[in-house]
PDBQT receptor file of N, H, CA, C and O in Angstrom, charges set to zero:
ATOM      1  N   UNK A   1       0.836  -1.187   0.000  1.00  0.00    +0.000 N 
ATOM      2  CA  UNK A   1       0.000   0.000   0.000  1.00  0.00    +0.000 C 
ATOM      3  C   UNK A   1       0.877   1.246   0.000  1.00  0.00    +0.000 C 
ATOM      4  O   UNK A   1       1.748   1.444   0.847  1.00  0.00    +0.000 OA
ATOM      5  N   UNK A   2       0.581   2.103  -1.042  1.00  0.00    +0.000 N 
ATOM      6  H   UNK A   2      -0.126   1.942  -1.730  1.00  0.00    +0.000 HD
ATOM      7  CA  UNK A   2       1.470   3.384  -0.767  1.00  0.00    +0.000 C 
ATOM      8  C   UNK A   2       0.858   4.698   0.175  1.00  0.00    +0.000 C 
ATOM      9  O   UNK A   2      -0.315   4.676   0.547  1.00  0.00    +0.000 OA
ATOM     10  N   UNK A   3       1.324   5.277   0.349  1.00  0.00    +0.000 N 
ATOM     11  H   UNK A   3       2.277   5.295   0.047  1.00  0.00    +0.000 HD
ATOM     12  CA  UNK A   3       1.555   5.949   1.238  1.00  0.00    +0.000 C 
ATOM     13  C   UNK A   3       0.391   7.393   0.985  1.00  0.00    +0.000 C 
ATOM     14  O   UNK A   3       0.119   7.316  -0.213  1.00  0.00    +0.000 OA
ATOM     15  N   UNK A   4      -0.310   8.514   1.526  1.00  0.00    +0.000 N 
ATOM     16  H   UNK A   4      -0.090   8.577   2.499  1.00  0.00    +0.000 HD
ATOM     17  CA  UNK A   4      -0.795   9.444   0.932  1.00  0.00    +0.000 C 
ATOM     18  C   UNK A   4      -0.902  10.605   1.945  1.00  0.00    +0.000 C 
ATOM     19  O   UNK A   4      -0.860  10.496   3.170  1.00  0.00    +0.000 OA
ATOM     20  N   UNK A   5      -1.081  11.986   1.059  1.00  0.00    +0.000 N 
ATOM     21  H   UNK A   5      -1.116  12.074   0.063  1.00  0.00    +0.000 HD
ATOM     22  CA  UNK A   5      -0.776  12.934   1.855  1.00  0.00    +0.000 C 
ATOM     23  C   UNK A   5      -2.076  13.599   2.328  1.00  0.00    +0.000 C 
ATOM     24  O   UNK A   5      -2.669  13.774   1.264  1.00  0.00    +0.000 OA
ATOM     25  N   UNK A   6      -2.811  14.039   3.241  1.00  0.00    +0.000 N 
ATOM     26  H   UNK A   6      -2.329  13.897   4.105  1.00  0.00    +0.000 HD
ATOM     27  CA  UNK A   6      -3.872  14.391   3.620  1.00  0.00    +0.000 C 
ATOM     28  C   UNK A   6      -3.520  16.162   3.164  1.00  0.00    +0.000 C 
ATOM     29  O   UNK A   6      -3.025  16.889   4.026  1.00  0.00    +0.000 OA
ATOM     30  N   UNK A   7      -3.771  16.610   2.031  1.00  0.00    +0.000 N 
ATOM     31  H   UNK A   7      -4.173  16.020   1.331  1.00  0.00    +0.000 HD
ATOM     32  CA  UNK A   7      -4.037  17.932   1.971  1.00  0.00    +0.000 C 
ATOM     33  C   UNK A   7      -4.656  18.671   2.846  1.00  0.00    +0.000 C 
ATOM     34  O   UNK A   7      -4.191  19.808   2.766  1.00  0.00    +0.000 OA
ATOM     35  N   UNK A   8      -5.363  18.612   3.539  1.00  0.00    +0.000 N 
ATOM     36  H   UNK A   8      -5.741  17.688   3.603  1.00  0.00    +0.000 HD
ATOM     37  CA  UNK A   8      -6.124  19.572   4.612  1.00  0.00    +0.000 C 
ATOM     38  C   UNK A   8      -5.185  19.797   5.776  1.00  0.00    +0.000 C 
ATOM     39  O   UNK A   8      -5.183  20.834   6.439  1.00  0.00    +0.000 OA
ATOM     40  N   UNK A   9      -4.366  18.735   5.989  1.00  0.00    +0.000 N 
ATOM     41  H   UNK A   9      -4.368  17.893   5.450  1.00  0.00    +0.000 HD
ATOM     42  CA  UNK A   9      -3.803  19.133   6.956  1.00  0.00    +0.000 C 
ATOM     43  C   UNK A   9      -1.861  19.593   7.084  1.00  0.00    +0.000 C 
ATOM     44  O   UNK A   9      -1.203  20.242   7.897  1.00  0.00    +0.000 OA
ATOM     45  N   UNK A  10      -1.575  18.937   5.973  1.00  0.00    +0.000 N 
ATOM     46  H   UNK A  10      -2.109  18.410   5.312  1.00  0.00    +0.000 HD
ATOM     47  CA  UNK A  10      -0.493  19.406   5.211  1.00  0.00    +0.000 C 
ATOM     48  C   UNK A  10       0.025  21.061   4.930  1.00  0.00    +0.000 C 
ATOM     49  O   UNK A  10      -0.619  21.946   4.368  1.00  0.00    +0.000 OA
ATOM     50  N   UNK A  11       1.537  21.146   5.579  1.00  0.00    +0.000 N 
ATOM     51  H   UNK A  11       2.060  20.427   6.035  1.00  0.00    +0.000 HD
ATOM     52  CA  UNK A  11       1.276  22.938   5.072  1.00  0.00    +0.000 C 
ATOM     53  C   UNK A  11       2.761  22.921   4.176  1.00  0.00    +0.000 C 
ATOM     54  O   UNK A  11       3.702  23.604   4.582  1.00  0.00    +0.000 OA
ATOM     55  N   UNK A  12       2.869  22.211   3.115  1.00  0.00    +0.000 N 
ATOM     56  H   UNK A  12       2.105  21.656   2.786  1.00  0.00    +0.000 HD
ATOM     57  CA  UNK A  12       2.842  22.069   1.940  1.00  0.00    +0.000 C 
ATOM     58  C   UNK A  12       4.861  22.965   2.489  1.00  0.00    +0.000 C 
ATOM     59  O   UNK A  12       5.407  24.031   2.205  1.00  0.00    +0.000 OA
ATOM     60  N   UNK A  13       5.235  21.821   3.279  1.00  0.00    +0.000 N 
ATOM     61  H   UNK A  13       4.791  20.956   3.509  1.00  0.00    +0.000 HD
ATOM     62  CA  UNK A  13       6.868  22.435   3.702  1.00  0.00    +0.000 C 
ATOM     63  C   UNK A  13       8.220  21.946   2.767  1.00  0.00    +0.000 C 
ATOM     64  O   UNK A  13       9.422  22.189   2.874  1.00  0.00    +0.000 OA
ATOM     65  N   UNK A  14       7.412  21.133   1.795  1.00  0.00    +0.000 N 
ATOM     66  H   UNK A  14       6.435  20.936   1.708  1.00  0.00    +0.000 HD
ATOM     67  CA  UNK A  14       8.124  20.224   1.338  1.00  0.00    +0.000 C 
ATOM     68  C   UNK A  14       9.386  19.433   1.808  1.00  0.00    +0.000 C 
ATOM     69  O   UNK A  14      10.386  19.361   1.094  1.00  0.00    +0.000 OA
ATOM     70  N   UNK A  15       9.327  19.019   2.668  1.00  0.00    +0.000 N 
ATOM     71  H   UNK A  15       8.514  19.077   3.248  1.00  0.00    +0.000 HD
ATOM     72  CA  UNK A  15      10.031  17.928   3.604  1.00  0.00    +0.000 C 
ATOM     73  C   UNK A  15      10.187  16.496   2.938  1.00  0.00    +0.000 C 
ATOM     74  O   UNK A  15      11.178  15.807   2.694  1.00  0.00    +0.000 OA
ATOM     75  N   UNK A  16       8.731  16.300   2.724  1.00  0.00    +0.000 N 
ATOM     76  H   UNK A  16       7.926  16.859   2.922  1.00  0.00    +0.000 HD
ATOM     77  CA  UNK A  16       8.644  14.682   2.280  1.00  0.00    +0.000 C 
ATOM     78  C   UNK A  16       9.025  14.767   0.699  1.00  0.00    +0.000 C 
ATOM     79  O   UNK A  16       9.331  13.726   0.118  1.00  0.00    +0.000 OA
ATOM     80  N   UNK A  17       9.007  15.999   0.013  1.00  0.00    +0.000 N 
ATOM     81  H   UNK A  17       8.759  16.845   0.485  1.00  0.00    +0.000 HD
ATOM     82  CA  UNK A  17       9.734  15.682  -1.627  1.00  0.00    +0.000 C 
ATOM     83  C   UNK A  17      10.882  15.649  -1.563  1.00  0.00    +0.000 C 
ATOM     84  O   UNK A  17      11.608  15.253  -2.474  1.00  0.00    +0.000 OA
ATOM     85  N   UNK A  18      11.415  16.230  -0.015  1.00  0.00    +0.000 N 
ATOM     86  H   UNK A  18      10.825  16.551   0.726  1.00  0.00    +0.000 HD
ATOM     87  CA  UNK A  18      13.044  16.211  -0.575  1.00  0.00    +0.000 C 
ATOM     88  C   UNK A  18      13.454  14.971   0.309  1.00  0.00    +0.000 C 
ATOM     89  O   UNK A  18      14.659  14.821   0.104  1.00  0.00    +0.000 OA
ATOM     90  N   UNK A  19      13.063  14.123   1.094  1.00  0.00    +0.000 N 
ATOM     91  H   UNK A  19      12.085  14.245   1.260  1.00  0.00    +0.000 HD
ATOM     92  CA  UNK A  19      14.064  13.216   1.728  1.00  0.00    +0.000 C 
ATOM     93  C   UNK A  19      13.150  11.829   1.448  1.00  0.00    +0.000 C 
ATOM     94  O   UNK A  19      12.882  11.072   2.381  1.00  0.00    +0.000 OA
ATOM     95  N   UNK A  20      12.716  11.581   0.125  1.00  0.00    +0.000 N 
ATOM     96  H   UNK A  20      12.933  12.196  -0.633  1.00  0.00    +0.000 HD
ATOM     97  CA  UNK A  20      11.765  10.306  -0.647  1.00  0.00    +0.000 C 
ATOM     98  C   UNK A  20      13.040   9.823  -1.246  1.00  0.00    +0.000 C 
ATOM     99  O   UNK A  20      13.622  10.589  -2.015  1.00  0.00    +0.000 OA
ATOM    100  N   UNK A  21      13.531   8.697  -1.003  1.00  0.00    +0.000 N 
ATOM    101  H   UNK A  21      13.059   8.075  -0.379  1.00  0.00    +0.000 HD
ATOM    102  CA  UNK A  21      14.121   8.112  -1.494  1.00  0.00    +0.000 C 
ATOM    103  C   UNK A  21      13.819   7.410  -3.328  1.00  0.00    +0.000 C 
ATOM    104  O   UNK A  21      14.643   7.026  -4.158  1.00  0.00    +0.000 OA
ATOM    105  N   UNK A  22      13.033   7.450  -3.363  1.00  0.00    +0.000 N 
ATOM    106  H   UNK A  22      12.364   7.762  -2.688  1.00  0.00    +0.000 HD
ATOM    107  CA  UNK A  22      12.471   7.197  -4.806  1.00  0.00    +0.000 C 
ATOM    108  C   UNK A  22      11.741   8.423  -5.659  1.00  0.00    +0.000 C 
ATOM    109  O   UNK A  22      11.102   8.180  -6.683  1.00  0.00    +0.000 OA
ATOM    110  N   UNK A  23      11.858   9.391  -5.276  1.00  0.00    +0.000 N 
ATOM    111  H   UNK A  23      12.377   9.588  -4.444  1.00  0.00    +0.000 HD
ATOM    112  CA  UNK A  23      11.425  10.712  -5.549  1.00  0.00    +0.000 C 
ATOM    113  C   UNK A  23      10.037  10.830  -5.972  1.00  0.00    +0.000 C 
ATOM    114  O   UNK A  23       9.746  11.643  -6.849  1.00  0.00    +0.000 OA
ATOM    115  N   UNK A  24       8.885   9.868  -5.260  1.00  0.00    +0.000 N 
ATOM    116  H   UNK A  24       9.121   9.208  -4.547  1.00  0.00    +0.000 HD
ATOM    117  CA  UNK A  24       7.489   9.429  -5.500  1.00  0.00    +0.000 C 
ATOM    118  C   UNK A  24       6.719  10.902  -4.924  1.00  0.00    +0.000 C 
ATOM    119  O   UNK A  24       5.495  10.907  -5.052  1.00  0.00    +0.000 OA
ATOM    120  N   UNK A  25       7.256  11.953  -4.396  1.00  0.00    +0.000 N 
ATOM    121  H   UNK A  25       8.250  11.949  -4.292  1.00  0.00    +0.000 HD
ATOM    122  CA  UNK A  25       6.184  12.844  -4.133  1.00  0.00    +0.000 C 
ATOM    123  C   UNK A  25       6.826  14.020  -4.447  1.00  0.00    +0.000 C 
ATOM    124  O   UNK A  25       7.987  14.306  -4.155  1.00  0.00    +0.000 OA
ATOM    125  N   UNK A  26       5.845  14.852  -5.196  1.00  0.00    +0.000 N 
ATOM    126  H   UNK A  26       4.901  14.620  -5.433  1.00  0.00    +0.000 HD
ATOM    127  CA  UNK A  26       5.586  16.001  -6.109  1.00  0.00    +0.000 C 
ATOM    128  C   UNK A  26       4.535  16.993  -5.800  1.00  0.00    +0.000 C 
ATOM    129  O   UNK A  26       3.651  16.805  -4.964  1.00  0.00    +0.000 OA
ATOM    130  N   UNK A  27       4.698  18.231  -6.633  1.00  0.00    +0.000 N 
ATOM    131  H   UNK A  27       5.416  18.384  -7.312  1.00  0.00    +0.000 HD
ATOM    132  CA  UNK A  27       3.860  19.217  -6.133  1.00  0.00    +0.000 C 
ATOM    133  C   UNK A  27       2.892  19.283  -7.089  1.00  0.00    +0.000 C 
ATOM    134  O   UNK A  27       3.409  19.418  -8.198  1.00  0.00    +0.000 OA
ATOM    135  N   UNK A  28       1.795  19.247  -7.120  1.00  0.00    +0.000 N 
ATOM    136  H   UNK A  28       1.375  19.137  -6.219  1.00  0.00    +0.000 HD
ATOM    137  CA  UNK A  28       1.038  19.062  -7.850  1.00  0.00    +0.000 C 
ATOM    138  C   UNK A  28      -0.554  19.337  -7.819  1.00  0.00    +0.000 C 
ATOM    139  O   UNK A  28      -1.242  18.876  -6.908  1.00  0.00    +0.000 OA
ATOM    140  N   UNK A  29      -1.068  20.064  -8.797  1.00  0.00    +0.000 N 
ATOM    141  H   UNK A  29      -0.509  20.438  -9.538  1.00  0.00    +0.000 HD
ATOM    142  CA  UNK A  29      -2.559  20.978  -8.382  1.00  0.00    +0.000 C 
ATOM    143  C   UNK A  29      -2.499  21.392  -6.887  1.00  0.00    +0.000 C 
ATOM    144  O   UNK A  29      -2.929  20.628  -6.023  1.00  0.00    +0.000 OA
ATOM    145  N   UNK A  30      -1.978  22.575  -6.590  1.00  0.00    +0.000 N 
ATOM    146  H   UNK A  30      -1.629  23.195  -7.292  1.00  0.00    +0.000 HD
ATOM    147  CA  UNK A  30      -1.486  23.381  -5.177  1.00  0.00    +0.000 C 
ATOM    148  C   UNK A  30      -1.312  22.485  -4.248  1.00  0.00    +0.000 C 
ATOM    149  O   UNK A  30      -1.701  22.833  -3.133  1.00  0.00    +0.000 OA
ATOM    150  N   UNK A  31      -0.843  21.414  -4.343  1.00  0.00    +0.000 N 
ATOM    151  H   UNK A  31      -0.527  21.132  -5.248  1.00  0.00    +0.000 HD
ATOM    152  CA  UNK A  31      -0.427  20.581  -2.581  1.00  0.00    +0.000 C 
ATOM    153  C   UNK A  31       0.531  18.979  -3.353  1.00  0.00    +0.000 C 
ATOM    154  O   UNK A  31       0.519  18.309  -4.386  1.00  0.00    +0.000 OA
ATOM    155  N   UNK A  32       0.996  19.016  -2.498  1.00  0.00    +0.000 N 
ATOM    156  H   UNK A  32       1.007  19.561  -1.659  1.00  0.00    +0.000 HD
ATOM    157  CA  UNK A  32       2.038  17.674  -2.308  1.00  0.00    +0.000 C 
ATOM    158  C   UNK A  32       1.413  16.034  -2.647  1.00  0.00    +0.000 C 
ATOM    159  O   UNK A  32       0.615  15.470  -1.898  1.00  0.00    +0.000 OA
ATOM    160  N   UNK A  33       1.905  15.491  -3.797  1.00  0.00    +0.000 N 
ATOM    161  H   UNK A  33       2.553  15.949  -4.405  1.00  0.00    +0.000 HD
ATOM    162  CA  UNK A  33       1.284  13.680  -3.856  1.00  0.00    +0.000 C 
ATOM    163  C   UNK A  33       2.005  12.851  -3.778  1.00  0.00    +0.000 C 
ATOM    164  O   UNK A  33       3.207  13.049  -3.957  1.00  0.00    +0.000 OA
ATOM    165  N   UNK A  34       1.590  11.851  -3.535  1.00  0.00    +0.000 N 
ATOM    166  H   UNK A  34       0.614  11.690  -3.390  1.00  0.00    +0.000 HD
ATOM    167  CA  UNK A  34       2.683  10.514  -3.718  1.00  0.00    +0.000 C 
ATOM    168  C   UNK A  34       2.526   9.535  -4.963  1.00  0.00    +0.000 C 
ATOM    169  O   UNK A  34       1.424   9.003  -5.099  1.00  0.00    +0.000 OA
ATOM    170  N   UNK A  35       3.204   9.342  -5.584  1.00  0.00    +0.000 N 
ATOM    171  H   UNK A  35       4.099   9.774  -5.474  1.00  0.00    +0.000 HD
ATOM    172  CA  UNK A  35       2.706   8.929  -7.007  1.00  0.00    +0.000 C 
ATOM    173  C   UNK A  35       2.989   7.191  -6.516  1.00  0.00    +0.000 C 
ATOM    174  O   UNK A  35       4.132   6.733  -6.489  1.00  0.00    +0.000 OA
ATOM    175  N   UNK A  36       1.824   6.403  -6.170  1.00  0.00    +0.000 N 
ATOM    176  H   UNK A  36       0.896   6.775  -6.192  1.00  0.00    +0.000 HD
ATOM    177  CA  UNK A  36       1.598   5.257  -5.964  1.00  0.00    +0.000 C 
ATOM    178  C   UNK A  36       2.352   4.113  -6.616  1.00  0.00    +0.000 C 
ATOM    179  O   UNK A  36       2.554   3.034  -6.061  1.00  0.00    +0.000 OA
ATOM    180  N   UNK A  37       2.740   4.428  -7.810  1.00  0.00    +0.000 N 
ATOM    181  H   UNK A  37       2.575   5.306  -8.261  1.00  0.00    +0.000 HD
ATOM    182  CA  UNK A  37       3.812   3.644  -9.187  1.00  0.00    +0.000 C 
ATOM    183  C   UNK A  37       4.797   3.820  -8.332  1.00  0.00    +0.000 C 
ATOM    184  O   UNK A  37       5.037   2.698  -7.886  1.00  0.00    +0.000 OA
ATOM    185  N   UNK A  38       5.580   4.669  -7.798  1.00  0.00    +0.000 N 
ATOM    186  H   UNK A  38       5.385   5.581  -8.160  1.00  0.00    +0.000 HD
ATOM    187  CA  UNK A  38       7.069   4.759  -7.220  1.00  0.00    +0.000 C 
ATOM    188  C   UNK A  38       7.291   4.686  -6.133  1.00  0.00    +0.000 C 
ATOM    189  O   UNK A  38       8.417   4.460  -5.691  1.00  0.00    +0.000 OA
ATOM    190  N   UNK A  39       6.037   4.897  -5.286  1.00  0.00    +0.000 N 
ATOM    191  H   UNK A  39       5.122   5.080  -5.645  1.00  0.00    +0.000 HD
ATOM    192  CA  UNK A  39       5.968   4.664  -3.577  1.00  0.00    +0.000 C 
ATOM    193  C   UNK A  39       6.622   3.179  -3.452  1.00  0.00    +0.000 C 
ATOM    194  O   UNK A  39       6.267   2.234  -4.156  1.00  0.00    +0.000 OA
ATOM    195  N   UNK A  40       7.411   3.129  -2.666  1.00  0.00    +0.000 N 
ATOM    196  H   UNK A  40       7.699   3.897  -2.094  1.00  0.00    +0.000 HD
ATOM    197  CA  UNK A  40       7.807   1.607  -1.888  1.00  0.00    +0.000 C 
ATOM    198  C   UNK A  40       7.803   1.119  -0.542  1.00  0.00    +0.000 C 
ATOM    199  O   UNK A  40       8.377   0.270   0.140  1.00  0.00    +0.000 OA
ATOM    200  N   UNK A  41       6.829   2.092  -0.429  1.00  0.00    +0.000 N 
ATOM    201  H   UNK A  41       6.363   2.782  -0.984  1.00  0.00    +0.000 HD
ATOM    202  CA  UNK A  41       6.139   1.905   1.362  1.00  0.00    +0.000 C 
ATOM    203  C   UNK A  41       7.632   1.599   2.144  1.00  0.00    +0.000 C 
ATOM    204  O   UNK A  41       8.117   0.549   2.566  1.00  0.00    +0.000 OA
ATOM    205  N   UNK A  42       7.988   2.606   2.141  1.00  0.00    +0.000 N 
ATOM    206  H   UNK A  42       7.594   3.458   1.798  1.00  0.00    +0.000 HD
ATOM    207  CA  UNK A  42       9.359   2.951   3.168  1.00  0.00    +0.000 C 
ATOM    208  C   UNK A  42       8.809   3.606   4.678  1.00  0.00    +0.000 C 
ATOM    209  O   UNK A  42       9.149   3.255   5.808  1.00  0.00    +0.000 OA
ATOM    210  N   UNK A  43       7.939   4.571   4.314  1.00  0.00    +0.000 N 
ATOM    211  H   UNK A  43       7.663   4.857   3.396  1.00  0.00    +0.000 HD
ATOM    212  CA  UNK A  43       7.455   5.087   5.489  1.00  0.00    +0.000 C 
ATOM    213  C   UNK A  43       8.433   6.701   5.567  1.00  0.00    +0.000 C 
ATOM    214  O   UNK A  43       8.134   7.659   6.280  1.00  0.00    +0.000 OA
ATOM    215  N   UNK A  44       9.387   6.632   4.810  1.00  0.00    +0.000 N 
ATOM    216  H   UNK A  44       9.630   5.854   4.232  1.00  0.00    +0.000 HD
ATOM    217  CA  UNK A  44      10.643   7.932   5.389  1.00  0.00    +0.000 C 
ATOM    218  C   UNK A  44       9.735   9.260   5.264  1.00  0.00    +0.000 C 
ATOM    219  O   UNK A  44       9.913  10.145   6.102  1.00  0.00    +0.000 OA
ATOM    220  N   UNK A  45       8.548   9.476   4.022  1.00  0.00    +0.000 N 
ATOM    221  H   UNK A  45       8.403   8.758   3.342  1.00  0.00    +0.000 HD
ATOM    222  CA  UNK A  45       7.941  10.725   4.554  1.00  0.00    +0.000 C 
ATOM    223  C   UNK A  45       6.979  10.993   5.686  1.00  0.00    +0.000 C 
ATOM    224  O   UNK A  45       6.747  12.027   6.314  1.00  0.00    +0.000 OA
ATOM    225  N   UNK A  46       6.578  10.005   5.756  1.00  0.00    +0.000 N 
ATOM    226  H   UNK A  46       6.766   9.166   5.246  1.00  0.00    +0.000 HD
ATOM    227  CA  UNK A  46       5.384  10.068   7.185  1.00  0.00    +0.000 C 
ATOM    228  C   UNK A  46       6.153  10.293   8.624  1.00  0.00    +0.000 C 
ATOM    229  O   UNK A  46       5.623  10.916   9.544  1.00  0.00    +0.000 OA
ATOM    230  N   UNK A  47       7.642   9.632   8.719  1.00  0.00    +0.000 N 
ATOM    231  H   UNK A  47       8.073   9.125   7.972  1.00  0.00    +0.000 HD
ATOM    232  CA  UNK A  47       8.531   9.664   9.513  1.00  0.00    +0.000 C 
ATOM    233  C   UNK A  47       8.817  11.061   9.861  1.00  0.00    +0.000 C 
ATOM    234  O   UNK A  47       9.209  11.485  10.948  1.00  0.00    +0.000 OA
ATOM    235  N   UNK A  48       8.592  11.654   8.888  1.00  0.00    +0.000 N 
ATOM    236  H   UNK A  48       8.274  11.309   8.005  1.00  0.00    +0.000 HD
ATOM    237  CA  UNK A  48       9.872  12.980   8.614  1.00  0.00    +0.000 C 
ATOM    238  C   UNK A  48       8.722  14.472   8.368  1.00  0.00    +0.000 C 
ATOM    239  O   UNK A  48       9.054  15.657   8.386  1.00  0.00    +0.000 OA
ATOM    240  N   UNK A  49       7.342  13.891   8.151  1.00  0.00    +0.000 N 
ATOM    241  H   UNK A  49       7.073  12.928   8.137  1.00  0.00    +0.000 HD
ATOM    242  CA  UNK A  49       6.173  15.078   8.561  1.00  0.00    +0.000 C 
ATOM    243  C   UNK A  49       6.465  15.505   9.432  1.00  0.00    +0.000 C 
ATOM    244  O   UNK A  49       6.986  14.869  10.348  1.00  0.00    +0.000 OA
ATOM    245  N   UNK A  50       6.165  17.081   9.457  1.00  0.00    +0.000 N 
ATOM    246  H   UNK A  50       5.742  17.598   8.713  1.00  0.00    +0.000 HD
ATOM    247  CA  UNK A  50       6.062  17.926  10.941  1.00  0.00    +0.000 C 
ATOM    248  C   UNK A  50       4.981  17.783  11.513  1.00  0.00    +0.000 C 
ATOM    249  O   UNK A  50       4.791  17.892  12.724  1.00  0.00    +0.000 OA
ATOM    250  N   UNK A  51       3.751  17.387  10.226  1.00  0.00    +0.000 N 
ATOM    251  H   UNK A  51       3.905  17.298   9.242  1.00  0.00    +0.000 HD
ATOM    252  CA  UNK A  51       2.274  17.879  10.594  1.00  0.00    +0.000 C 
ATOM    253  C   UNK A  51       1.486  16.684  11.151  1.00  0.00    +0.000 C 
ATOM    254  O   UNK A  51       0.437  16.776  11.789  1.00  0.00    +0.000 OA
ATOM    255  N   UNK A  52       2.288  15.267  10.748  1.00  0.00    +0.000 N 
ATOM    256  H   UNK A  52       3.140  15.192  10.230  1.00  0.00    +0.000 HD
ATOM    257  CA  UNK A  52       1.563  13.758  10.569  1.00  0.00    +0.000 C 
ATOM    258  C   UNK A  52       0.771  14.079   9.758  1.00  0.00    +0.000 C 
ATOM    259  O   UNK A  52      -0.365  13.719  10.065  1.00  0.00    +0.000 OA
ATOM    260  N   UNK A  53       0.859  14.729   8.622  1.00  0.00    +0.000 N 
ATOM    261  H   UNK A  53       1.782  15.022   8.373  1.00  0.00    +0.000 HD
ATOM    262  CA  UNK A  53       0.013  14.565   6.779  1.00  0.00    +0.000 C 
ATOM    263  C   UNK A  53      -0.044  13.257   6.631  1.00  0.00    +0.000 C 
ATOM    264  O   UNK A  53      -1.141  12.743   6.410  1.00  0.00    +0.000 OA
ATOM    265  N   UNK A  54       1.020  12.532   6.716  1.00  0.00    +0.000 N 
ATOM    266  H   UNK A  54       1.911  12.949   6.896  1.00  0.00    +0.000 HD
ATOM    267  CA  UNK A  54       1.176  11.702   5.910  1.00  0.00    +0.000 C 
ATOM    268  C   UNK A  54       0.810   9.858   6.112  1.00  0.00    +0.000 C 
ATOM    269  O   UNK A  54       1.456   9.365   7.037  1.00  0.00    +0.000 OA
ATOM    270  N   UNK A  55       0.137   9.143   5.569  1.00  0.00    +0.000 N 
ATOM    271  H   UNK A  55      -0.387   9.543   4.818  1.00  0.00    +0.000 HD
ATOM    272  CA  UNK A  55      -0.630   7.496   6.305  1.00  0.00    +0.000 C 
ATOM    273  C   UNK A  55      -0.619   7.201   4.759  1.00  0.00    +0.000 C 
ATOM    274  O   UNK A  55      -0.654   7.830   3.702  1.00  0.00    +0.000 OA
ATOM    275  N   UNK A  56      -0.517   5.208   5.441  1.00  0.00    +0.000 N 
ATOM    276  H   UNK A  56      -0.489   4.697   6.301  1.00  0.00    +0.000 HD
ATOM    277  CA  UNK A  56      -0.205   4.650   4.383  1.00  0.00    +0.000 C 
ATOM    278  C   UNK A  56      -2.379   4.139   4.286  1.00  0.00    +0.000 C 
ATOM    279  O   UNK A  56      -3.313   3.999   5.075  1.00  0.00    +0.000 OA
ATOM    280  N   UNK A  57      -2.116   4.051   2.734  1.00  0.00    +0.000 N 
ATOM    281  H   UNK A  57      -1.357   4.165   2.093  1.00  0.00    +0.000 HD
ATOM    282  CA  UNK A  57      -3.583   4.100   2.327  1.00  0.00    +0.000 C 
ATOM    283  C   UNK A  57      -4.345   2.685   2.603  1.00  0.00    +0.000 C 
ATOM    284  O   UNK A  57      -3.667   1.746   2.188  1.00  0.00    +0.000 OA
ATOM    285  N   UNK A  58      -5.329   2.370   3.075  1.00  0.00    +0.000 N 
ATOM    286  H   UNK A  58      -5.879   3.134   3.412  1.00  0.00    +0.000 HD
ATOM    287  CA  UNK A  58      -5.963   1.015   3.306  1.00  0.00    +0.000 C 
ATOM    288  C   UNK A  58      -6.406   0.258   2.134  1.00  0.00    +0.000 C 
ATOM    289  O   UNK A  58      -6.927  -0.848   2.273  1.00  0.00    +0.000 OA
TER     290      UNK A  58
């Protein structure tokens, strides 16, 4: 399951685009995604949120 960013609560610091080891999250229509194709459920951006944006999807 990859990983996803809750826009509402996200304040868009870009943290999780720069320390993604697979470079799966981007800025995109005004807020931050994880592009599901490149996610490898590492966990390093949810780790590394200031806000806890970030949960892996059910």
């Amino acid at each position: 399951m990859a990983y996803q960013i809750n826009k509402d609560v996200c304040i868009s610091c870009g943290q999780c685009e720069a320390i993604c080891p697979q470079s799966a999250v981007a800025f995109k229509d005004g807020g931050y995604e994880i592009d599901p194709a490149k996610c490898v459920d590492c966990g390093t951006c949810a780790e590394n949120c200031p806000v806890e944006a970030i949960s892996q999807q059910n």
